[in-house]
TITORDREN-532661 format. One record per residue (C-alpha): x, y, z; residue number from 1; residue in one letter. Coordinates in Angstrom, 3 decimals. Layout:
# residues N
       c1       c2       c3 num residuo
        X        Y        Z NUM       A
...
This chain:
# residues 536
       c1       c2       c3 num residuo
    0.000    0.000    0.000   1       X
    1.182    3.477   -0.731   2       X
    0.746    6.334    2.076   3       X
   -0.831    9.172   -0.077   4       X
   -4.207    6.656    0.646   5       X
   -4.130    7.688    4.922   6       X
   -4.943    3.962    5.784   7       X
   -1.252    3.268    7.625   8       X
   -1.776    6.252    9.396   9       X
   -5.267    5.377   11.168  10       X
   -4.070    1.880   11.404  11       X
   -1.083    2.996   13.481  12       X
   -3.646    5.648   15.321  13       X
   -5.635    2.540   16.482  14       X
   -2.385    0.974   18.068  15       X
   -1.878   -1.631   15.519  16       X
    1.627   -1.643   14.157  17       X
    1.769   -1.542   10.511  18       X
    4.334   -1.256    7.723  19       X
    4.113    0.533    4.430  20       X
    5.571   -0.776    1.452  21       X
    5.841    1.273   -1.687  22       X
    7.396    0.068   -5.448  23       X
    8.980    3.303   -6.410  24       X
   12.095    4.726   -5.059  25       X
    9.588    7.819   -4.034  26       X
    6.332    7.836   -1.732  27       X
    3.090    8.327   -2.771  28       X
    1.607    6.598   -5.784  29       X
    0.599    8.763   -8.474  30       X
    0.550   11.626   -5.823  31       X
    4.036   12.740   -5.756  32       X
    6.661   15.393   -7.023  33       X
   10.002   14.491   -9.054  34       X
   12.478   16.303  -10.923  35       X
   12.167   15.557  -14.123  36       X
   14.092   18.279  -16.158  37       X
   16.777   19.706  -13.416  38       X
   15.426   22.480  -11.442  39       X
   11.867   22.013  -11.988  40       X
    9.620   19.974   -9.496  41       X
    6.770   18.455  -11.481  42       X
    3.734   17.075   -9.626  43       X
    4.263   14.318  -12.000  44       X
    0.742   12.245  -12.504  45       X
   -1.424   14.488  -10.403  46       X
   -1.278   18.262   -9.904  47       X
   -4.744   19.205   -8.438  48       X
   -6.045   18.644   -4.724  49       X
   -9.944   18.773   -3.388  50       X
  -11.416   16.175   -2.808  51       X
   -8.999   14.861   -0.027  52       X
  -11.549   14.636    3.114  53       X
  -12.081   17.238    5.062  54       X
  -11.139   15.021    8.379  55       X
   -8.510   13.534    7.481  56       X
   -7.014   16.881    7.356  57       X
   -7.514   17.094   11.083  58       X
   -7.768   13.567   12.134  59       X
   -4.167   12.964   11.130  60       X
   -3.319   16.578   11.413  61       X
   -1.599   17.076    8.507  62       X
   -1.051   21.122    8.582  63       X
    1.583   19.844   11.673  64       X
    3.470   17.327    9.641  65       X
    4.195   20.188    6.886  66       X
    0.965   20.636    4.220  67       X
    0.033   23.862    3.390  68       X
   -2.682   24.421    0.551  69       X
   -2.505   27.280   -2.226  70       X
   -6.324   27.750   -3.370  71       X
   -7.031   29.361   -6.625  72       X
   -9.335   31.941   -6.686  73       X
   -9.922   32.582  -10.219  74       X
   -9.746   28.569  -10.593  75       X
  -11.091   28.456  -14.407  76       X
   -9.651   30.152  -17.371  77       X
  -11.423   29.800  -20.796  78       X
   -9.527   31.016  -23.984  79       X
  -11.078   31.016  -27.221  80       X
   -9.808   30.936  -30.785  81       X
  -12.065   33.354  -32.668  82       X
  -11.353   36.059  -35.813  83       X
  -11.818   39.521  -33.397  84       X
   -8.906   40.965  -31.366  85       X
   -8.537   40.533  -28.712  86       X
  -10.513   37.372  -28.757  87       X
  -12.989   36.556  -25.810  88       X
  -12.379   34.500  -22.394  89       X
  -14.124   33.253  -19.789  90       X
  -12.771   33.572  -16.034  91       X
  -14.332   32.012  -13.611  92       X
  -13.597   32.504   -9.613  93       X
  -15.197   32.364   -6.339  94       X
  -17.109   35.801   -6.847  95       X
  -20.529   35.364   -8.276  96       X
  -21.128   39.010   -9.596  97       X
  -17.889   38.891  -11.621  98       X
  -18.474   35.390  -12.805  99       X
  -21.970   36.327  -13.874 100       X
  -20.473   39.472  -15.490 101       X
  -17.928   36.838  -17.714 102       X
  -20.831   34.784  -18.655 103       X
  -23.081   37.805  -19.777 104       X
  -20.348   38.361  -22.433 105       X
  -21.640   35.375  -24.308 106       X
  -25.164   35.212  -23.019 107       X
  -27.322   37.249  -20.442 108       X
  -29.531   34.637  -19.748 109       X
  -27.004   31.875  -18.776 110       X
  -25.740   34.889  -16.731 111       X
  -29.167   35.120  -14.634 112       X
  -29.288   30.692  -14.343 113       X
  -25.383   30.244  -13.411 114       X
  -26.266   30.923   -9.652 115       X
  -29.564   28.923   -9.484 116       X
  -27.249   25.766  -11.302 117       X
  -24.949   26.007   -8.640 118       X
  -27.340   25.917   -6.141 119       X
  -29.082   22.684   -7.580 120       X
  -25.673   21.238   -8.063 121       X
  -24.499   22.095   -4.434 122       X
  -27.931   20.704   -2.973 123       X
  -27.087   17.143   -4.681 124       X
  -23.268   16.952   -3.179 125       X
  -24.666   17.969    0.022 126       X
  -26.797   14.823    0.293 127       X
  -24.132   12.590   -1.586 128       X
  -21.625   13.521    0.375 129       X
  -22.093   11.673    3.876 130       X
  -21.748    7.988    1.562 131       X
  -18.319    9.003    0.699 132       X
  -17.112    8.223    4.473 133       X
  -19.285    4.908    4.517 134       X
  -19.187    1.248    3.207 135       X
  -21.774    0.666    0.829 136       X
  -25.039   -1.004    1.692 137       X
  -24.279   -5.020    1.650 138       X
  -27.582   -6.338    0.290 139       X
  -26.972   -9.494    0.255 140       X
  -26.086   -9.877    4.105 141       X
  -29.462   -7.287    4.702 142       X
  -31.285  -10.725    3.352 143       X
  -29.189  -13.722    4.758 144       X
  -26.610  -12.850    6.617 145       X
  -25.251  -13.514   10.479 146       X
  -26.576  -11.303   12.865 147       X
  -23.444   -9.257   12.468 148       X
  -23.757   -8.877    9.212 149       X
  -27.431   -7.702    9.191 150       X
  -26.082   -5.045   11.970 151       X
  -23.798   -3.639    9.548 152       X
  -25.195   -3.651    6.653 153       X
  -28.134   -1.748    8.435 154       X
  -25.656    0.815    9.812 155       X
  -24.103    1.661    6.456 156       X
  -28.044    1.454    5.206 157       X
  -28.353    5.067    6.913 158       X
  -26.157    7.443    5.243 159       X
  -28.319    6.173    1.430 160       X
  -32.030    6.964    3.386 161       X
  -30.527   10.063    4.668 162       X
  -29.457   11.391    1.261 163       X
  -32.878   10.337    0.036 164       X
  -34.370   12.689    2.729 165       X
  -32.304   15.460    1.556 166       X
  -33.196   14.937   -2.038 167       X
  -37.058   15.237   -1.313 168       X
  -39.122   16.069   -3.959 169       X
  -36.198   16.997   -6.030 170       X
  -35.324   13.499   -6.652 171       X
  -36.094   13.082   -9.555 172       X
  -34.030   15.946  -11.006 173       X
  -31.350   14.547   -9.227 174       X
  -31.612   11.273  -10.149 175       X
  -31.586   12.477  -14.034 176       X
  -28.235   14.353  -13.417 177       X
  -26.995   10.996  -12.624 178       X
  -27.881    9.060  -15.553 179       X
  -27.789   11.474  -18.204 180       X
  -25.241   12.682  -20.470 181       X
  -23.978   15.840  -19.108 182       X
  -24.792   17.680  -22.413 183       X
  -28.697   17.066  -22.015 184       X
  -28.077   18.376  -18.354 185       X
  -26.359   21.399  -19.675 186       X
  -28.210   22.327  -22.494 187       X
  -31.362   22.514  -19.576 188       X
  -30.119   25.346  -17.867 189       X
  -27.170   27.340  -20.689 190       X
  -27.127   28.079  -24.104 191       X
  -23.851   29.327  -24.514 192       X
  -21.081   26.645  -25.921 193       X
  -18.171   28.263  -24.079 194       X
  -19.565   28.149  -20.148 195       X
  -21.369   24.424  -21.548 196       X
  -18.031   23.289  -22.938 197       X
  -16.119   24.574  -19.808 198       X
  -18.337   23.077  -17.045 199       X
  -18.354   19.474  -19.304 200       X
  -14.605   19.364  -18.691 201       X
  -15.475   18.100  -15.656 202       X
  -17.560   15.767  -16.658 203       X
  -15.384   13.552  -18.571 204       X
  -11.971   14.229  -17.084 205       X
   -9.811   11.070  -16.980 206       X
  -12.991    9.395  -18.380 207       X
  -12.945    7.493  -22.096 208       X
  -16.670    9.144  -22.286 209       X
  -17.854   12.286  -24.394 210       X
  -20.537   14.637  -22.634 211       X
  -22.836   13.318  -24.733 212       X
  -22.120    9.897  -23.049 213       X
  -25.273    8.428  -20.400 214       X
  -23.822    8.783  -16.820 215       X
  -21.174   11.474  -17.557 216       X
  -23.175   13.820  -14.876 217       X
  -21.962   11.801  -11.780 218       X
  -18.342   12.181  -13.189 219       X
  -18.546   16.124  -13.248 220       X
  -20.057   15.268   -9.385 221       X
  -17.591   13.844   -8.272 222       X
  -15.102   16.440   -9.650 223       X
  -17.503   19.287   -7.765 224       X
  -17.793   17.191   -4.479 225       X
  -14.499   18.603   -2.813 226       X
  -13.452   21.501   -0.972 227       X
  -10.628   23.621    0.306 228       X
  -10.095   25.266    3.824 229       X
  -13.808   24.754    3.970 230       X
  -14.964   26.309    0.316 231       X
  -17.018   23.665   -1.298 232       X
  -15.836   22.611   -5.107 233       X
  -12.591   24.422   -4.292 234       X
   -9.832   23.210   -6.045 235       X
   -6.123   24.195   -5.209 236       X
   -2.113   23.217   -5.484 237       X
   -0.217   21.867   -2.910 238       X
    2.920   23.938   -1.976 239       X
    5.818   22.074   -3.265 240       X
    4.017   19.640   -5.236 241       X
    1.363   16.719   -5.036 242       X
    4.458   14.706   -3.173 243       X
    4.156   17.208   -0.541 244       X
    1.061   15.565    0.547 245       X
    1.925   12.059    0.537 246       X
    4.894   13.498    2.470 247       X
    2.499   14.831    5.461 248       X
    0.127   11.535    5.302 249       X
    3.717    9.531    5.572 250       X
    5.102   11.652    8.872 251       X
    1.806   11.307   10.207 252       X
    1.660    7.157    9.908 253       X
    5.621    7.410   11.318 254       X
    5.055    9.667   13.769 255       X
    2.717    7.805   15.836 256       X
    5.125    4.296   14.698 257       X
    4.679    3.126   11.182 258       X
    7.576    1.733    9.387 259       X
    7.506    2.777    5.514 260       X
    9.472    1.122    3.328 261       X
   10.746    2.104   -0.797 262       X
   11.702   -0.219   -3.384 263       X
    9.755   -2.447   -1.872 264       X
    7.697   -4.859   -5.209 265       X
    5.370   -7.310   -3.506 266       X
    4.706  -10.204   -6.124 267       X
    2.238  -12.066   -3.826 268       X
   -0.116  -12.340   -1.363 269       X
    0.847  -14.835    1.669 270       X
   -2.616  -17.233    2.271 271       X
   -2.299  -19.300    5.572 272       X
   -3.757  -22.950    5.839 273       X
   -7.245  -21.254    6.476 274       X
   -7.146  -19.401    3.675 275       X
   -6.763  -15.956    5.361 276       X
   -4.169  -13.351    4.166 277       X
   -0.799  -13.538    6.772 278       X
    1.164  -11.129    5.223 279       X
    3.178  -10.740    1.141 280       X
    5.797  -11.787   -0.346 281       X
    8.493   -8.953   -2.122 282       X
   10.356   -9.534   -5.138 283       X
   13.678  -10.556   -3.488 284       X
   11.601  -13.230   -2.241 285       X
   10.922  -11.738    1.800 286       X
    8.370  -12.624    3.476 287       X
    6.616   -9.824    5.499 288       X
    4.450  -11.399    8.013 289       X
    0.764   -9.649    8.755 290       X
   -2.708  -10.128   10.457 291       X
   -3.948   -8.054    7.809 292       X
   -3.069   -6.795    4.474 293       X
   -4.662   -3.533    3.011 294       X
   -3.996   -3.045   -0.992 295       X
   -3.849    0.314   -2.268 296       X
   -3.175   -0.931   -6.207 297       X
   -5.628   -1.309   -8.626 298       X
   -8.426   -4.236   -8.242 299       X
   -6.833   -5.600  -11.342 300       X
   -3.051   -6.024   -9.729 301       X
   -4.560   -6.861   -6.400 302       X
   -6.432   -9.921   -7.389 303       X
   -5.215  -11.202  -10.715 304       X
   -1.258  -10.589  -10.328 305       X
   -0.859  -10.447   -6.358 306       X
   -3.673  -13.132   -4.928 307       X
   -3.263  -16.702   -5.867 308       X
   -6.111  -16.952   -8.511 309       X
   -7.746  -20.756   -7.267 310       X
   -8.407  -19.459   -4.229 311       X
  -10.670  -17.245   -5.682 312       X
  -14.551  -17.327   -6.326 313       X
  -14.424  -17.434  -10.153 314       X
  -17.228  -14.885  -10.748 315       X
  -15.394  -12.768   -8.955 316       X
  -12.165  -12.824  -10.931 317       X
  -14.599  -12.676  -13.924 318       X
  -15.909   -9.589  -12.658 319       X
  -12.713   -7.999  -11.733 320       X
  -11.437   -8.450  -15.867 321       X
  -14.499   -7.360  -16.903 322       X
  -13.641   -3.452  -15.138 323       X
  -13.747   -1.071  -17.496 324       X
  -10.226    0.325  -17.325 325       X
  -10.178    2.402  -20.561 326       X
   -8.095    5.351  -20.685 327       X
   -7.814    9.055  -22.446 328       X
   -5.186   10.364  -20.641 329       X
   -1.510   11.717  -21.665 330       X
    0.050   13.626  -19.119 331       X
    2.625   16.160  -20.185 332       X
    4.875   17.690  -17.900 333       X
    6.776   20.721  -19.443 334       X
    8.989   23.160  -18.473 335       X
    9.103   26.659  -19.804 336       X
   11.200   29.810  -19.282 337       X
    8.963   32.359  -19.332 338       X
    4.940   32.538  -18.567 339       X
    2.825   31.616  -21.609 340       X
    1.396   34.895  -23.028 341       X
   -2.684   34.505  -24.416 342       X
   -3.956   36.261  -27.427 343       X
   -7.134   36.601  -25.153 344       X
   -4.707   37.845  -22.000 345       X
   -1.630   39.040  -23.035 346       X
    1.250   39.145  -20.126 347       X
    2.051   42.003  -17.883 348       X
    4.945   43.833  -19.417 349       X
    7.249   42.339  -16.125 350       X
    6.630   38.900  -16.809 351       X
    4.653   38.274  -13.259 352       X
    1.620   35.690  -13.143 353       X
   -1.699   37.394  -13.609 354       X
   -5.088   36.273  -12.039 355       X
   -5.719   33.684  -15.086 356       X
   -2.165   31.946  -14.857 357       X
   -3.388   30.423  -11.677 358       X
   -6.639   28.755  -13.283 359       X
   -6.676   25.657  -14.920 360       X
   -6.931   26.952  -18.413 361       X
   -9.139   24.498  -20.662 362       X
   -7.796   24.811  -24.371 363       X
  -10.147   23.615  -27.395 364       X
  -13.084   24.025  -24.849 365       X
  -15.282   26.297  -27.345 366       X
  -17.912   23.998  -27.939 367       X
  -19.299   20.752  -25.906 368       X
  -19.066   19.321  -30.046 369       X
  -15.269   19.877  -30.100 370       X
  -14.762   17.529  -26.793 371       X
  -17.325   15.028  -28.601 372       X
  -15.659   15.284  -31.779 373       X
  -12.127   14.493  -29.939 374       X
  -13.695   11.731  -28.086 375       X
  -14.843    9.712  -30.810 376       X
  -11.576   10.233  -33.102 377       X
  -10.069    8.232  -29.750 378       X
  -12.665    5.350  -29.846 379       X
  -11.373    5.112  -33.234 380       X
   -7.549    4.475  -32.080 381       X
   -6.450    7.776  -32.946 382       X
   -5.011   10.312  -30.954 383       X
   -7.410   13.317  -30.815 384       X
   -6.751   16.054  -33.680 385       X
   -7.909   19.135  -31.211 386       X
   -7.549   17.418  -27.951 387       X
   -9.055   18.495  -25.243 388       X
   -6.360   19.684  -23.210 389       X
   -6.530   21.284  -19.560 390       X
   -3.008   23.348  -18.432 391       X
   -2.193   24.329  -14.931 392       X
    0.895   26.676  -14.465 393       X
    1.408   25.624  -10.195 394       X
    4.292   27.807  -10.408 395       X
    2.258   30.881  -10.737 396       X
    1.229   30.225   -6.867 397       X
    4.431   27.958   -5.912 398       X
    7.565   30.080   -7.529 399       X
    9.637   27.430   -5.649 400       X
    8.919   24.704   -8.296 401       X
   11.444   26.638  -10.737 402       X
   14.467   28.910  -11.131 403       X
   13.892   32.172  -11.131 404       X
   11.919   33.777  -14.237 405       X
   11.073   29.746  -15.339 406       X
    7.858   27.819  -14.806 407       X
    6.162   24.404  -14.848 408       X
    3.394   23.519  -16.536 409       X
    1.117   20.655  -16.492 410       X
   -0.682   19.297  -19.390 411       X
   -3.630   16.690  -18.883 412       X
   -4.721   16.015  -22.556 413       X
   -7.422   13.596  -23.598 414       X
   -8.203   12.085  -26.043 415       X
   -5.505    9.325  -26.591 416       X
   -6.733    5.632  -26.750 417       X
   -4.431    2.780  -24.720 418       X
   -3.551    0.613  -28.057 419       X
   -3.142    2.722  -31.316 420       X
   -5.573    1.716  -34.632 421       X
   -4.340   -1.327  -36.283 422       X
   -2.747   -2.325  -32.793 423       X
    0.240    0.156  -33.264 424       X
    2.383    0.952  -30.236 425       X
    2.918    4.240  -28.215 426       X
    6.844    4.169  -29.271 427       X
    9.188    7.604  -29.327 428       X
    7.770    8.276  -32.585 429       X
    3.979    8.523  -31.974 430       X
    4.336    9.838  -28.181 431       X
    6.324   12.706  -29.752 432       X
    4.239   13.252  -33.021 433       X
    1.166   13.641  -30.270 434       X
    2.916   15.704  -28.035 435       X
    3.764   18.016  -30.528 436       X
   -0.180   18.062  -31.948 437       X
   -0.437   19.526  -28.444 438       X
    1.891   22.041  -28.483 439       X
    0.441   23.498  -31.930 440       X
   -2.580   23.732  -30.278 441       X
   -1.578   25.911  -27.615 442       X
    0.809   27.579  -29.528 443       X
   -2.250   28.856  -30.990 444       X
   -3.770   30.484  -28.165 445       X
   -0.950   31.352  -26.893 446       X
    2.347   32.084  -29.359 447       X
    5.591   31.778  -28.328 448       X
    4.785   28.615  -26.182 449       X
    6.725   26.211  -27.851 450       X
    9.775   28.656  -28.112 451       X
    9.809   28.782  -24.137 452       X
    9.868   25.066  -24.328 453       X
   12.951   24.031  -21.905 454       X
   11.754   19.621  -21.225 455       X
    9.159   17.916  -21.381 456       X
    7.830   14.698  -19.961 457       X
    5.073   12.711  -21.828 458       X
    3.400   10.002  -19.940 459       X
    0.791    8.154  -22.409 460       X
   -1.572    5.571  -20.711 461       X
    0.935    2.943  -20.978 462       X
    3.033    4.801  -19.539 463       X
    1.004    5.672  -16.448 464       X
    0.230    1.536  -16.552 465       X
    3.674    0.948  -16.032 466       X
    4.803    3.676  -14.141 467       X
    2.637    4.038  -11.511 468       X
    0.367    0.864  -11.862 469       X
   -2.924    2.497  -13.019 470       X
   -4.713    0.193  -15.285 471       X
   -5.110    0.958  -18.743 472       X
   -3.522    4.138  -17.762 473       X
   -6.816    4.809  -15.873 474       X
   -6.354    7.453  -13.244 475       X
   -9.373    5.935  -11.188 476       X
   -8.405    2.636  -11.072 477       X
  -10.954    1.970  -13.167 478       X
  -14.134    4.097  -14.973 479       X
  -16.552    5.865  -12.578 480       X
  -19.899    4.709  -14.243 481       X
  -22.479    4.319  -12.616 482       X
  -22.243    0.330  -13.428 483       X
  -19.055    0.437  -11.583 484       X
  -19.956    2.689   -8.758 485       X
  -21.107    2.178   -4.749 486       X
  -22.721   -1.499   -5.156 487       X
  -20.583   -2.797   -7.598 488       X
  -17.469   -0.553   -7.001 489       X
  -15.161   -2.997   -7.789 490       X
  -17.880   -6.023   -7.775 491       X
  -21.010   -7.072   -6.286 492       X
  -20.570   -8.051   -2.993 493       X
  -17.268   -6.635   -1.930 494       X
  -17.903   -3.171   -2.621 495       X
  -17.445   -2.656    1.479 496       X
  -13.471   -3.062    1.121 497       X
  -13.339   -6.569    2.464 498       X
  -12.491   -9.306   -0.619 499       X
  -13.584  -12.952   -0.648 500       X
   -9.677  -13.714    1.098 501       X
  -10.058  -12.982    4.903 502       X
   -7.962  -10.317    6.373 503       X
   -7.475   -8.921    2.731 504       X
   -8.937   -5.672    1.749 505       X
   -9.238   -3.160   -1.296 506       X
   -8.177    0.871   -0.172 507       X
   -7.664    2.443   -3.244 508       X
   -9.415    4.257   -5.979 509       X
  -10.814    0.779   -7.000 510       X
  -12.468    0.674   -3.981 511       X
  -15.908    2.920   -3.134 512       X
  -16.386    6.012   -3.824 513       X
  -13.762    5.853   -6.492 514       X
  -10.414    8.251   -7.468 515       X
   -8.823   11.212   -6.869 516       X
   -6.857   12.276   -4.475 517       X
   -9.623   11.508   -1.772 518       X
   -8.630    9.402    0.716 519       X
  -12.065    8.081    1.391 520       X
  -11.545    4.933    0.600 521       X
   -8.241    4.368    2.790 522       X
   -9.708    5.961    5.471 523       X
  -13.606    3.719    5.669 524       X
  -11.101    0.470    4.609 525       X
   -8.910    1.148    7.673 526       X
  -12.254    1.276    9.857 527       X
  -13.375   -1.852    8.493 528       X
  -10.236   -3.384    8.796 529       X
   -9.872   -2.554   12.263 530       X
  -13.410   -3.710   13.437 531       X
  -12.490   -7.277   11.863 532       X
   -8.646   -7.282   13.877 533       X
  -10.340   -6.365   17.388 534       X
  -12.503  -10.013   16.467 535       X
  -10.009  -11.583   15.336 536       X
């Protein structure tokens, strides 16, 4: 397990002595900060925090052990390419009256809704929110299980009837934001492309989905569901990087006795006579002996590389290939020596970071039809010819990332499929002839870009697959649709973190409610793993 996921941490809280083991020489999964081009920190995979629980913050007291938060306020930044000069933008920040006053440039009316969306938007994460720091309802034990069982599965029954009690009579309404593609949703309450095509990006971020793809709304939830020193759907960077945060989660698990450990593979999980996990087995062939084992990889690495598949339920392994693990992500990690200047904002005359720089700054975002369009070129095996690309300067908040006058930006670009049309690979050639398609397309919005171009660091989905051990490249472990979600998140059954090997359980983004940099699901596993030790 890897201690960005805070599950060491509470284990060690709750006097059980635990060790961490990690693959890489560096903590912290695919939450972490390296060097890549010397002198410039890159928050490598991901660059974004806030959806990380709001008590885990003070539960493990992690503003002690060294985190400190840099919120954006503007967070959004909308260029467009259009034949006027200058051409338009849309900021978006934490003050309604000046957002509204952005979105009246392209439409009055979507002006006058924007506040009343938010509202209805807020009103659904507000009931959602309380199953994030739950188990999911066991239905089968509700019908036949022990006495114990029935207990439980009642208790975690009362976080789902208290959202429905919050929903009310707006269920409905709800319930279609949920299933529906996030375009239909949209197109109820805007009619301007730009703010539609903005607010989508959230919608199918790290998804292989289009907004006009059923389910896409719970995606955009789940990207609205955070918050930051207590501002709900606040996103922000973490000061010196993503790593910085694994780095407080880590000294909070040692501090109170954990042992963490680097370059540390497992290749198995240890079964005992019974049948219950006693501990893994690491590469060089050590055995590390345990009462319980918590797995922060992917479902796919936990049970069909790690756990000896015959001892198994085969539905279950069935159900664990059949995850959805598609991916449409390339991560590109560049860095520049000098600000990127917008034809929409051009750059103070000194060089400094304006408001915008701050923002993530969605490129190719002028119409919800462009991210379709760029979708389905990607279900077709090719790369995306105007990908959708969002690019997040941290730098501009965090001059520490850089030398002096240079920056680092960070380029999450779908659409690129896993496995190239006609089963071509991702070699040097096509990872730089699609990194460069991206670079022409900012260079268009904002000239000069490429000529500030210092390094750059282009992680396709196989590359995150081998890297950092996300499936298919899939930041969430696998796809947040709603067939894959609470219930079934990562199969029937064992959505509520234990897995059909005693003492074994499932803490990462594969596990309920899903990815990000959340914590959720370390945190309710640890609680679960915990009431099973003390009956042990």
């Amino acid at each position: 397990m890897t201690p960005y996921s805070p599950q060491a941490a509470y284990l060690q809280r709750a006097g059980v002595r635990t060790a961490v083991l990690e693959k890489r020489h560096v903590l912290g999964g695919a939450a972490v900060t390296e060097e890549i081009v010397p002198g410039f920190k890159f928050s490598r995979a991901s660059y974004l925090l806030s959806l990380l629980r709001p008590q885990i913050y003070a539960e493990l007291e992690l503003q002690r052990h060294g985190l400190r938060l840099l919120p954006r306020d503007p967070y959004s930044f909308t260029p467009l390419l259009e034949d006027r000069s200058p051409p338009r933008s849309l900021l978006l920040g934490h003050d309604m009256a000046q957002a509204q006053q952005q979105i009246a440039q392209f439409s009055q009316k979507d002006a006058q809704a924007y506040p009343k969306y938010e509202a209805f938007m807020g009103g659904l994460v507000s009931a959602l929110d309380p199953l994030l720091d739950a188990p999911p309802v066991d239905t089968a034990a509700l019908g036949q299980g022990s006495l114990l069982q029935r207990m439980r599965a009642l208790r975690a029954l009362r976080p789902l009837l208290g959202a429905g009690r919050v929903l009310g009579r707006q269920l409905p309404r709800y319930y279609e934001v949920l299933t529906a593609p996030i375009s239909k949703i949209l197109d109820q309450w805007f009619e301007s492309e730009p703010l539609k095509a903005t607010l989508a990006t959230d919608a199918v971020i790290g998804a292989m989905a289009s907004p006009h793809t059923p389910g896409s709304g719970y995606v955009l939830l789940h990207h609205v569901m955070g918050e930051l020193e207590g501002r709900r759907g606040a996103w922000g960077y973490v000061a010196g990087g993503m790593g910085a945060l694994s780095q407080a989660i880590a000294c909070a698990a040692a501090a109170r006795g954990a042992h963490i450990f680097t370059e540390k593979a497992v290749s198995r999980v240890l079964l005992g006579k019974d049948g219950r996990a006693q501990g893994v087995v690491l590469q060089d062939g050590t055995e590390v002996r345990s009462k319980l084992v918590l797995s922060n990889a992917s479902p796919h690495i936990t049970f069909l590389e790690l756990t000896p598949q015959e001892e198994l339920p085969k539905d279950f392994v069935q159900r664990i290939r059949q995850i959805d693990t598609r991916s449409p992500v390339t991560k590109i990690n560049v860095a520049v020596d000098r600000l990127p200047s917008f034809l929409a904002a051009p750059n103070a005359r000194d060089g400094r970071p304006l408001p915008h720089h701050q923002c993530s700054i969605h490129l190719n975002c002028e119409s919800t039809h462009l991210l379709h369009q760029a979708f389905t070129e990607a279900t077709n095996g090719h790369p995306s010819s105007r990908p959708m690309i969002e690019l997040c300067i941290p730098s501009a908040l965090d001059p520490g990332l850089a030398p002096q006058g240079c920056h680092v930006v960070s380029l999450f670009t779908q659409y690129t499929p896993s496995v190239l049309a006609g089963g071509r690979p991702w070699d040097e050639q096509a990872r730089n002839a699609y990194a460069d398609r991206v670079f022409d397309c900012i260079e268009a919005y904002a000239p000069g870009f490429k000529a500030s171009v210092i390094g750059r660091d282009i992680l396709t989905p196989p590359d995150l697959e081998r890297i950092f051990g996300l499936p298919g490249g899939n930041i969430f472990h696998g796809g947040m649709s709603l067939d894959q979600l609470y219930f079934t998140r990562p199969a029937p059954s064992y959505s509520g973190y234990r897995s059909p090997i005693p003492s074994l359980y499932l803490c990462g983004s594969g596990a309920h409610p899903g990815g990000g940099v959340m914590g959720a699901a370390g945190r309710n596993a640890a609680r679960v793993a915990l009431e099973d030790f003390r009956g042990l």
